[in-house]
Structures are given as C-alpha cells and as structure tokens.
KEVEX-953303 format. One line per field, with one value per atom (N, C-alpha, C): residue in one letter; y, z, x; atom name; residue number from 1. Coordinates in steps of 0.05 Angstrom, whole numbers. Last residue first. Example, Ala and Ser with C-alpha at 12.3 -4.5 7.8 and 13.67 -1.06 7.14 Angstrom:
2
mimar	[s;s;s;a;a;a]
y	[-45;-21;1;-114;-90;-66]
z	[142;143;157;156;156;156]
x	[257;273;258;264;246;264]
kelum	[N;CA;C;N;CA;C]
lomar	[2;2;2;1;1;1]
END
This chain:
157
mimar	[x;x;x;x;x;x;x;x;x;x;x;x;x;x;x;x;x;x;x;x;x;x;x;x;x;x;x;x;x;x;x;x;x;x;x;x;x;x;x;x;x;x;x;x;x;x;x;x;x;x;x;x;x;x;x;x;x;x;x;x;x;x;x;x;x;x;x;x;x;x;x;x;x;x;x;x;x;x;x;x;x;x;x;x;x;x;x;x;x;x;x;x;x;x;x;x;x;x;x;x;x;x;x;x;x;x;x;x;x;x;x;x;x;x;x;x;x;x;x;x;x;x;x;x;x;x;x;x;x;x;x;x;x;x;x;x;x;x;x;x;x;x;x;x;x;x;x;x;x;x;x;x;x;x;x;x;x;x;x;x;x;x;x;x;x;x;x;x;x;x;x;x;x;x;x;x;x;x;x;x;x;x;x;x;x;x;x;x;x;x;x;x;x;x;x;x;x;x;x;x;x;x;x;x;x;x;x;x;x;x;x;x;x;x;x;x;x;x;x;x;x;x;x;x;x;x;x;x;x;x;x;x;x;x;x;x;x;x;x;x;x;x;x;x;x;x;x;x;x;x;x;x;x;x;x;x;x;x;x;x;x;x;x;x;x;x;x;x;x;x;x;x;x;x;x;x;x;x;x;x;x;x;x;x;x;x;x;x;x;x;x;x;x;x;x;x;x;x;x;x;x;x;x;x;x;x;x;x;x;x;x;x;x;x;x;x;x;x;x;x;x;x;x;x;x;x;x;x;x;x;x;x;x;x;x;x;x;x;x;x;x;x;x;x;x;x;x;x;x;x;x;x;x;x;x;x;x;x;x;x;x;x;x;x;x;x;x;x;x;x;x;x;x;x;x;x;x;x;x;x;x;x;x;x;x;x;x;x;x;x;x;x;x;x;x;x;x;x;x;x;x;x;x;x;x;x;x;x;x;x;x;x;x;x;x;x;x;x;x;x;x;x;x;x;x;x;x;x;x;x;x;x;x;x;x;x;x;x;x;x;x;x;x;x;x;x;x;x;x;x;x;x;x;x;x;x;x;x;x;x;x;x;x;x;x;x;x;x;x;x;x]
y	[159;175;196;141;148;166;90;131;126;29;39;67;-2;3;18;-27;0;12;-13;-32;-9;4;15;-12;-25;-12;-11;-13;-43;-43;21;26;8;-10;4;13;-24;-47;-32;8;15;-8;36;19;17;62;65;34;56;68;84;10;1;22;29;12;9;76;81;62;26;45;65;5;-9;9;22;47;24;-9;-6;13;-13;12;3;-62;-46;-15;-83;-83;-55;-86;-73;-65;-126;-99;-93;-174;-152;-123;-188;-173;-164;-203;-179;-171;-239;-217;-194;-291;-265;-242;-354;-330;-312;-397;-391;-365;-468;-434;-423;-497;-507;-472;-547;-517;-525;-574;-582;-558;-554;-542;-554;-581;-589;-584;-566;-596;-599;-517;-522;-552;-517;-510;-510;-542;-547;-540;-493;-524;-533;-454;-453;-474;-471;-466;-458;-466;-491;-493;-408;-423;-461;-390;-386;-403;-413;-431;-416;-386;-414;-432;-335;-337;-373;-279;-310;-313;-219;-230;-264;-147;-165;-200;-103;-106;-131;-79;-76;-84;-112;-92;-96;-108;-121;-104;-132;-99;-116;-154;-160;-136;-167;-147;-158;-211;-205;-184;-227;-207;-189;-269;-270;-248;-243;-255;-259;-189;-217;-215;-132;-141;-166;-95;-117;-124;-51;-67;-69;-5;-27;-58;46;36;8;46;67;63;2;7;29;-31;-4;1;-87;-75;-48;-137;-105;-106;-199;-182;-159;-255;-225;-206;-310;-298;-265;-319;-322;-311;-322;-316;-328;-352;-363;-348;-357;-360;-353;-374;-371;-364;-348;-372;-364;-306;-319;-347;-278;-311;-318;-233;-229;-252;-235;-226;-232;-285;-281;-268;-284;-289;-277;-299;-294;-295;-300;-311;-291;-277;-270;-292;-286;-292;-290;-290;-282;-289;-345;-321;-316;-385;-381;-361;-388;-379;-376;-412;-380;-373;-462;-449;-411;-513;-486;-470;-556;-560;-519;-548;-565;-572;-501;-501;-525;-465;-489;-495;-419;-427;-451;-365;-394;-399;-332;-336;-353;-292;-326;-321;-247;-257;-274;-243;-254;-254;-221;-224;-232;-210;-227;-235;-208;-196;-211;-188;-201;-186;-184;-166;-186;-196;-201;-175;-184;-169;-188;-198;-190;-177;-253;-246;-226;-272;-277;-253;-262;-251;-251;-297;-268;-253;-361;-335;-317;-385;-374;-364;-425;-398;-386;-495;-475;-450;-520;-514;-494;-560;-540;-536;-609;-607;-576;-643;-616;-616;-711;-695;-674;-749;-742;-715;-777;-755;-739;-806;-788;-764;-854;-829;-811;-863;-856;-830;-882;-866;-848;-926;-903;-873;-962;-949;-925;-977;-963;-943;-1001;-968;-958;-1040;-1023;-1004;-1066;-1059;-1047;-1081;-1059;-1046;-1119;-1087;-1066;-1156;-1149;-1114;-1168;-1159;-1142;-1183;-1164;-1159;-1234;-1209;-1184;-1265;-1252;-1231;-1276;-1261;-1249]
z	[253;258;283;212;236;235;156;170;194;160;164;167;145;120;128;195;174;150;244;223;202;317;285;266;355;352;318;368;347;340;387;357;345;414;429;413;368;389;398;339;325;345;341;353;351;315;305;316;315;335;329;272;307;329;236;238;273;227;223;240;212;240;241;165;196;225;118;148;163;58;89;105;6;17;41;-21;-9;-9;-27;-46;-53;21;13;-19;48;62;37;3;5;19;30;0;0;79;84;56;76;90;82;43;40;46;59;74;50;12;34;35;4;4;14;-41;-26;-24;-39;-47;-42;-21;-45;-54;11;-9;-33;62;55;19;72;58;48;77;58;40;133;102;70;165;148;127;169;160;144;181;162;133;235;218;193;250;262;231;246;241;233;290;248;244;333;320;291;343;337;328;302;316;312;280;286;303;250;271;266;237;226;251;289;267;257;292;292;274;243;270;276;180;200;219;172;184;193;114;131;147;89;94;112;36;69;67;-15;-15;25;-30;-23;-14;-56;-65;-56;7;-10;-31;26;10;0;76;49;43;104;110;78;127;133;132;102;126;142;76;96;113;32;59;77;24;22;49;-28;-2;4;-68;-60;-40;-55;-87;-83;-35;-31;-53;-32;-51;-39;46;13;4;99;77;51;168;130;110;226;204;173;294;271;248;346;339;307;357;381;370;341;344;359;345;348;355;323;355;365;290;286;319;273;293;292;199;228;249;134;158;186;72;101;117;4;25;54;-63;-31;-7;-85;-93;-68;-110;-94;-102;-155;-136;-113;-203;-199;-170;-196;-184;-183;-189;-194;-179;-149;-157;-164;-144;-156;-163;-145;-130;-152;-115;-125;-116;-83;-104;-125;-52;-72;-84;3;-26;-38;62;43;18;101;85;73;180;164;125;240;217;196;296;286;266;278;297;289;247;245;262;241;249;260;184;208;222;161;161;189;154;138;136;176;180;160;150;177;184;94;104;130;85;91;95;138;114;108;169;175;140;159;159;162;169;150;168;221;212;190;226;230;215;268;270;251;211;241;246;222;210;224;257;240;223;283;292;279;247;250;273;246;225;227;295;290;264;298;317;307;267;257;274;292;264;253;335;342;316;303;323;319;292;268;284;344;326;299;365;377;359;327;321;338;338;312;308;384;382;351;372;390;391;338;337;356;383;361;348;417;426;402]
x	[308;285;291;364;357;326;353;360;356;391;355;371;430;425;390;441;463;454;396;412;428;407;404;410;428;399;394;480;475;445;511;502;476;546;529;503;583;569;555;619;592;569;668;667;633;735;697;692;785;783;737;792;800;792;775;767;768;822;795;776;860;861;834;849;843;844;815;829;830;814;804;815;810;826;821;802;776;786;850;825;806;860;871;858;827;835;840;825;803;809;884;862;845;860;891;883;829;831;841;827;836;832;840;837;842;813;838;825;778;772;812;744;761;767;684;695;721;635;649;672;598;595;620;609;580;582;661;656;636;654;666;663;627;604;620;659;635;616;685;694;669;657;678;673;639;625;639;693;678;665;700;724;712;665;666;677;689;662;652;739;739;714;748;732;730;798;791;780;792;805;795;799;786;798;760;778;767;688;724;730;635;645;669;607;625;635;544;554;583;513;527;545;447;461;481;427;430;444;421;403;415;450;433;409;497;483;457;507;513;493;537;514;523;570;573;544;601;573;576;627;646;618;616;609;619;669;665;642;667;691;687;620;629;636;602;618;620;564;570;592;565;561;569;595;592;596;557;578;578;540;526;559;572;555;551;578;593;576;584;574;588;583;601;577;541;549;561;502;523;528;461;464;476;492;468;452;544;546;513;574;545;543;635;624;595;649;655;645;662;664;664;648;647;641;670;647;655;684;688;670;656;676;687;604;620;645;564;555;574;588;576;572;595;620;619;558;560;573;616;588;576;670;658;632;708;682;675;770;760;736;779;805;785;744;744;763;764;764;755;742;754;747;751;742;756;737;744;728;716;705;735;704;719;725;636;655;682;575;602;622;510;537;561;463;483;503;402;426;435;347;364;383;319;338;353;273;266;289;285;260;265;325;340;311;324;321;322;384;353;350;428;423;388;432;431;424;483;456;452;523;525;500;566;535;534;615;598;578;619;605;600;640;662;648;595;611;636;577;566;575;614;612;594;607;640;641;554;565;595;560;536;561;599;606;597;570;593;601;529;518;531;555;547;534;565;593;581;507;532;556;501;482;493;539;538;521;514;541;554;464;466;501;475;466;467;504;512;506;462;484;500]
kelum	[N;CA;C;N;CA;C;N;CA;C;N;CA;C;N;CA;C;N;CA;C;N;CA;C;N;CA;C;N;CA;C;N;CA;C;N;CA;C;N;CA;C;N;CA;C;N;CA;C;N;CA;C;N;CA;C;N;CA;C;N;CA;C;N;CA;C;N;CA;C;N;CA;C;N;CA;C;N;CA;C;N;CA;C;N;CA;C;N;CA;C;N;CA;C;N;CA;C;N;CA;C;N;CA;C;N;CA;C;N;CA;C;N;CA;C;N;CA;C;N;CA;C;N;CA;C;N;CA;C;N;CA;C;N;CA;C;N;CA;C;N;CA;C;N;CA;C;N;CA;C;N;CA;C;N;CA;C;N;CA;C;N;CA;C;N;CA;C;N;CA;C;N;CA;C;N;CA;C;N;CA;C;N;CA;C;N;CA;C;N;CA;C;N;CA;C;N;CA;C;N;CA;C;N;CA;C;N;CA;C;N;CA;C;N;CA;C;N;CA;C;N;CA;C;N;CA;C;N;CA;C;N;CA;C;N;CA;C;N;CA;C;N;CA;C;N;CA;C;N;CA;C;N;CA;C;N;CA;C;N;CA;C;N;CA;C;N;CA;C;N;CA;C;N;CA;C;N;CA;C;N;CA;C;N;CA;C;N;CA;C;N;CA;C;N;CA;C;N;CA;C;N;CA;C;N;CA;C;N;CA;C;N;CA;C;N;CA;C;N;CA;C;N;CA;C;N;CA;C;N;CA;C;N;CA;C;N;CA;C;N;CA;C;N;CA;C;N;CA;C;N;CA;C;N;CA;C;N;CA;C;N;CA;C;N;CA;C;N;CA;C;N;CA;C;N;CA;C;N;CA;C;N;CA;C;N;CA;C;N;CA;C;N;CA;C;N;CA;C;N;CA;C;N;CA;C;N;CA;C;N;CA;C;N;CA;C;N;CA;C;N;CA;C;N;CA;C;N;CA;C;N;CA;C;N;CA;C;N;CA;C;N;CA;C;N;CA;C;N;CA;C;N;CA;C;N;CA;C;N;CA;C;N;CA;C;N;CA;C;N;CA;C;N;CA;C;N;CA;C;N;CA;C;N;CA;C;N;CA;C;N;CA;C;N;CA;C;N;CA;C;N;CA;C;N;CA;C;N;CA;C;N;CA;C;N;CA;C;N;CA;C;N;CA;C;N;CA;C;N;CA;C;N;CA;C;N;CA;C;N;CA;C;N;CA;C;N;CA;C]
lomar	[157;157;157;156;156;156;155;155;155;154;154;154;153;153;153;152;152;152;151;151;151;150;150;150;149;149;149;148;148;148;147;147;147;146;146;146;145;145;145;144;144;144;143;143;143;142;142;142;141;141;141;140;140;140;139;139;139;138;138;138;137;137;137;136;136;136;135;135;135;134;134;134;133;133;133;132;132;132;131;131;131;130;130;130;129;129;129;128;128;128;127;127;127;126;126;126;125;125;125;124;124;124;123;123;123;122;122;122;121;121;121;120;120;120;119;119;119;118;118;118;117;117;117;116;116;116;115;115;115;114;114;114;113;113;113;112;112;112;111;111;111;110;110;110;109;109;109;108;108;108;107;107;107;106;106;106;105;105;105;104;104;104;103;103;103;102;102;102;101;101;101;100;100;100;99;99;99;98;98;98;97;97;97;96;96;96;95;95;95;94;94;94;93;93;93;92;92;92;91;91;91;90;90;90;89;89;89;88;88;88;87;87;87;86;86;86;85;85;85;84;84;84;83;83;83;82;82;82;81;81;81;80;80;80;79;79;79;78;78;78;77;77;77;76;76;76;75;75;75;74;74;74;73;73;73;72;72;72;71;71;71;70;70;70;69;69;69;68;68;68;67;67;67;66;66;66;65;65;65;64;64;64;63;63;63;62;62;62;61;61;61;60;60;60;59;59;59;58;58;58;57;57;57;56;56;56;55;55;55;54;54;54;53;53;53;52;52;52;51;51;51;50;50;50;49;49;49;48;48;48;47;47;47;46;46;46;45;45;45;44;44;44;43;43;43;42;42;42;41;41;41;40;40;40;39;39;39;38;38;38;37;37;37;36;36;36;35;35;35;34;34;34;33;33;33;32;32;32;31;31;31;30;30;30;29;29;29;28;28;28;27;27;27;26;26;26;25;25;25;24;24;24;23;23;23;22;22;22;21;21;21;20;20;20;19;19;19;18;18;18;17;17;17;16;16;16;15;15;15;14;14;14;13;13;13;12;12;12;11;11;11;10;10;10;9;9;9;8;8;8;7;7;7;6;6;6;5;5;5;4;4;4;3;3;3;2;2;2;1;1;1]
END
C-alpha cells in the first residue's frame, strides 16, 4: 500500500511539472516551409540572451494564418516596408498581413519559446513601425488574404 501511494504522489509531481511546461513544437524546416503569413503580427526585441546572443534581436510574433497556430521567427535579418515581408536568419520568408495586433496562442507560443531560449524579450512594435516608416494606414486599407495564392517573394505568371 505504501508503495502504491508513494508512486501516486511522484505521478502527481511528474504531472504538476509537466504541466507547468507549454506544449509548443519546433517550426517545420525552411525546405518543407519557406515563408509564413502572420496575422496579428507583432515585433519583440531581445533585452537579454543567455545562451549565443548572435542569434537573437528582433523577431516576429504572430498568428501562423496557414498553420493556424502562433509562431515566433528566427533573428529578423532583412524587411521591406512596402511589401510588408521580412527575411529571417533562417533563410524563411515572413508576409505580415493588416495591422499589427495580439494573438492569444503567438502570445502562448511567445512564452515558451522565451523560456525554451533563455532570453528575455519586450514588444517593439510601435519601433520597428516607425523604424521601418510603416503607412499603418497604407497597411489597414491593403488587405493581401484573398492574395494568399501568390508567395511574396514568386512574379506573377
């Protein structure tokens, strides 16, 4: 009986800390996948990176429309505020669509990939806007969802 009470109250424990952990999955490959479209989109800063700190800077949060679930880029190496489509580190293409906004499973996916990564991040949306030059009003009235055929970075045939 003991035992069996004892292997209940270290499940209970497995259980407690393994719920304290996001479920949140790595990113496909940028072969399988080379370009997102971000909705709700968001950019974060690095204030603090404890483990190679080259590889964290800006980076895109937001709603994966194509996944249908949050996501978190690579370092963001390029941007160009007129197509409104970023280039990471990683080589991915990212198209961000409307405005900029909060998405509660980026947000999810955030979290987690801050703790996974040892980081510590804050919003800089509103910087980069301005960084950038953005048109938010440009932005709010170019609605590119119907669009979504095309990747941003293929000519039209």
């Amino acid at each position: 009986m003991k035992v069996a009470k004892k292997r209940k109250r270290k499940l209970g424990t497995l259980v407690s800390v393994l719920s304290g952990i996001p479920n949140i999955w790595s990113a496909s490959s940028v072969r399988t996948e080379p370009e997102k479209w971000l909705d709700n989109w968001q950019v974060y800063k690095t204030i603090k990176a404890n483990i190679q700190p080259e590889l964290f800077g800006y980076h895109f949060v937001g709603h994966d429309i194509r996944g249908g679930h949050g996501a978190v880029s690579s370092k963001i190496d390029r941007f160009d505020p007129i197509k409104m489509c970023g280039v990471t580190l990683s080589g991915r293409v990212y198209q961000l669509i409307g405005m900029p906004g909060v998405n509660q499973d980026a947000q999810y996916t955030l979290n987690g990939w801050i703790c996974r990564n040892e980081v510590v991040m804050e919003d800089a949306t509103e910087e980069f806007v301005q960084h950038y030059k953005i048109d938010l009003e440009h932005v709010r009235k170019m609605d590119i969802r119907d669009e979504m055929v095309l990747s941003p970075h293929r000519k039209q045939t």
